[in-house]
C-alpha positions in Angstrom: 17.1 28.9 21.7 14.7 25.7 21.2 12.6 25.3 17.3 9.2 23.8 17.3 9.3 20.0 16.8 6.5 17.7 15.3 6.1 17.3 11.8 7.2 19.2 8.8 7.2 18.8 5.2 9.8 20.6 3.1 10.6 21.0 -0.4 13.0 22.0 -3.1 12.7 25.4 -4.6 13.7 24.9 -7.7 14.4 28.7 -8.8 17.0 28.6 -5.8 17.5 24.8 -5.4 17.5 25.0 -1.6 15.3 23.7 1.0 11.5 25.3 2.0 9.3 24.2 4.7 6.0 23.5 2.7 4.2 23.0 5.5 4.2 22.5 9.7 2.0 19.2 10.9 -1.0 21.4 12.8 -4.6 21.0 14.1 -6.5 22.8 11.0 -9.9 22.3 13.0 -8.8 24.5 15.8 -8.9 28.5 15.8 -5.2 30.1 14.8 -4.4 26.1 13.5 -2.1 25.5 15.9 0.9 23.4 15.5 0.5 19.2 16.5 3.3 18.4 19.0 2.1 14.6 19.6 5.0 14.9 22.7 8.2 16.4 24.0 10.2 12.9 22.7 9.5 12.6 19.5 13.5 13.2 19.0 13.5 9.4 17.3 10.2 9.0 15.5 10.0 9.1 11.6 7.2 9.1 9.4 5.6 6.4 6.9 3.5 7.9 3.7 0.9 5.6 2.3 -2.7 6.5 0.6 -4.6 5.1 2.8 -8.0 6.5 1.3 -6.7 5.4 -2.3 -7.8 8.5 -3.7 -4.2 9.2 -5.3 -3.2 11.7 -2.3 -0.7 10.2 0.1 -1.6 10.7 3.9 1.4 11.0 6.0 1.8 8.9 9.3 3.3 9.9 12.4 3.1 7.1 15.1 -0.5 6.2 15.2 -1.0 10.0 14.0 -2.2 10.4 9.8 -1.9 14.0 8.5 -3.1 15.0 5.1 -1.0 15.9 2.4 -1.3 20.0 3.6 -0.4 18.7 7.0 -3.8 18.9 8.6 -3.9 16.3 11.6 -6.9 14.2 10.8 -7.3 12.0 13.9 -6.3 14.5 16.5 -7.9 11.5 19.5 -4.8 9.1 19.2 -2.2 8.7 21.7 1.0 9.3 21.5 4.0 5.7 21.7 6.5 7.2 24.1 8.4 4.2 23.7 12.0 4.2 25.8 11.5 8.2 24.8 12.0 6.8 21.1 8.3 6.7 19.8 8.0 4.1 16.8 7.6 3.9 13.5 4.5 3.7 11.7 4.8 0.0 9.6 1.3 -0.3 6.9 1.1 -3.0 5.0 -2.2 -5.0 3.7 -1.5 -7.8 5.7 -5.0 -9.5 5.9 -4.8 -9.5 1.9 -7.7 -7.6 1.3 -6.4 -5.0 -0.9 -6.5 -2.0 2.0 -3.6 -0.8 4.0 -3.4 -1.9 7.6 -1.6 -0.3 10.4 -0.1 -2.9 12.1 1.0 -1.5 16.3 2.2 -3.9 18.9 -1.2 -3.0 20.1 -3.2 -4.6 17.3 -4.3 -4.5 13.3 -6.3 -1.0 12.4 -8.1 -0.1 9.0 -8.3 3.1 7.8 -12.2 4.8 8.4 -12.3 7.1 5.9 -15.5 8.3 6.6 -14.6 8.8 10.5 -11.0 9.6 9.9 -9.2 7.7 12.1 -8.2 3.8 12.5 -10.6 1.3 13.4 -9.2 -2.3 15.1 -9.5 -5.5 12.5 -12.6 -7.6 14.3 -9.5 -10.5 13.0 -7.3 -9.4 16.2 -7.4 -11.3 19.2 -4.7 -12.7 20.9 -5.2 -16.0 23.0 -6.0 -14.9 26.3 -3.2 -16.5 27.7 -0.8 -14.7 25.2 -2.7 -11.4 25.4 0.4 -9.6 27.8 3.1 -11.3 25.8 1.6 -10.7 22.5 1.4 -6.5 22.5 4.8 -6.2 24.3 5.5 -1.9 22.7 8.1 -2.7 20.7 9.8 -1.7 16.7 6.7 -3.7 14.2 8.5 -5.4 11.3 6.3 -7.5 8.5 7.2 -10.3 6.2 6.0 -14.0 4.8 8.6 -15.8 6.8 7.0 -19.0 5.0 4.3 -21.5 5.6 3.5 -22.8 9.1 0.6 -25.4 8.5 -1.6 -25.8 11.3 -1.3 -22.2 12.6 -4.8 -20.4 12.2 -4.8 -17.5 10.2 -1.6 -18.4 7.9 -1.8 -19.1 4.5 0.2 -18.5 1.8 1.4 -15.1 0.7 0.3 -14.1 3.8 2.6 -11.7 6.1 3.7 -12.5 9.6 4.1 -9.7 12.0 6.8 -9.6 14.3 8.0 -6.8 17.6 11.1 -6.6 18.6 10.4 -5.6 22.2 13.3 -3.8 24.8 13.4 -6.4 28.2 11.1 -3.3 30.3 10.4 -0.2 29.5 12.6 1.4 31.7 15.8 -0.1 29.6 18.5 2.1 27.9 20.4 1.4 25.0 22.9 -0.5 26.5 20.8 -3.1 28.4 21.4 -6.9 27.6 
């Protein structure tokens, strides 16, 4: 017999000190609030938590996907990463140093809306246009200040670098070269 996937919170009971489900990641804005299954692979995914409203309240991310913290799916428009059947992680960091978390995809840098609920591209992201294929390569998103590179527009110190580690096609398996 095959469980339900998508997301799901659980909890410890502490009166038995075993394992609830708190609650199953679903589309509260729909009759019967059905449950959110973003796609039949999301065998690999795992989610990030961040505030992302900074209202105290952690939001919980799955790919591009934010749940609130009773697992109502509050941008239900995103697309699914199917990425070699592996979906990715969701990496948020505040990586133009504004004081705001960023989601930061192979695809580009997004803000948080918090009035329209859902992530809105940083006007900051654009590839050169002869880098523009290369550049969002799907791929694993890591983010660190790998140092100072003077003369590179954008950089300055303290500020991150964003690098995707991207499979050769995206027809590869797990033991290509």
């Amino acid at each position: 017999a095959s469980t339900a996937g998508g997301l799901v919170a659980f909890g410890i009971d502490p009166a038995t000190r075993t394992l609830r489900r708190l609650w199953y990641g679903r589309d509260c804005a729909a009759a019967g609030e059905p449950r959110h299954m973003p796609n039949e692979f999301t065998n690999n995914n795992g989610p990030s938590i961040h505030d992302l409203d900074d209202d105290g309240v952690p939001e919980i991310l799955f790919d591009q996907y934010v749940y609130d913290a009773a697992g109502c799916l509050l941008n239900p428009g995103r697309m699914y990463t199917n990425y070699l059947r592996l979906g990715l992680f969701p990496v948020v960091a505040d990586v133009d140093l504004d004081g705001l978390p960023e989601l930061v995809t192979p695809s580009g840098v997004y803000a948080w809306d918090t009035a329209a609920r859902d992530w809105v591209i940083e006007p900051y992201w654009a590839p050169p246009a002869g880098e523009a294929l290369e550049a969002m390569l799907i791929g694993h998103v890591a983010v660190a200040d790998l140092g100072e590179f003077p003369g590179v527009v954008g950089d300055a110190p303290g500020r991150a670098e964003i690098v995707v580690a991207s499979a050769p096609s995206s027809t590869s398996t797990s033991s290509a070269t």
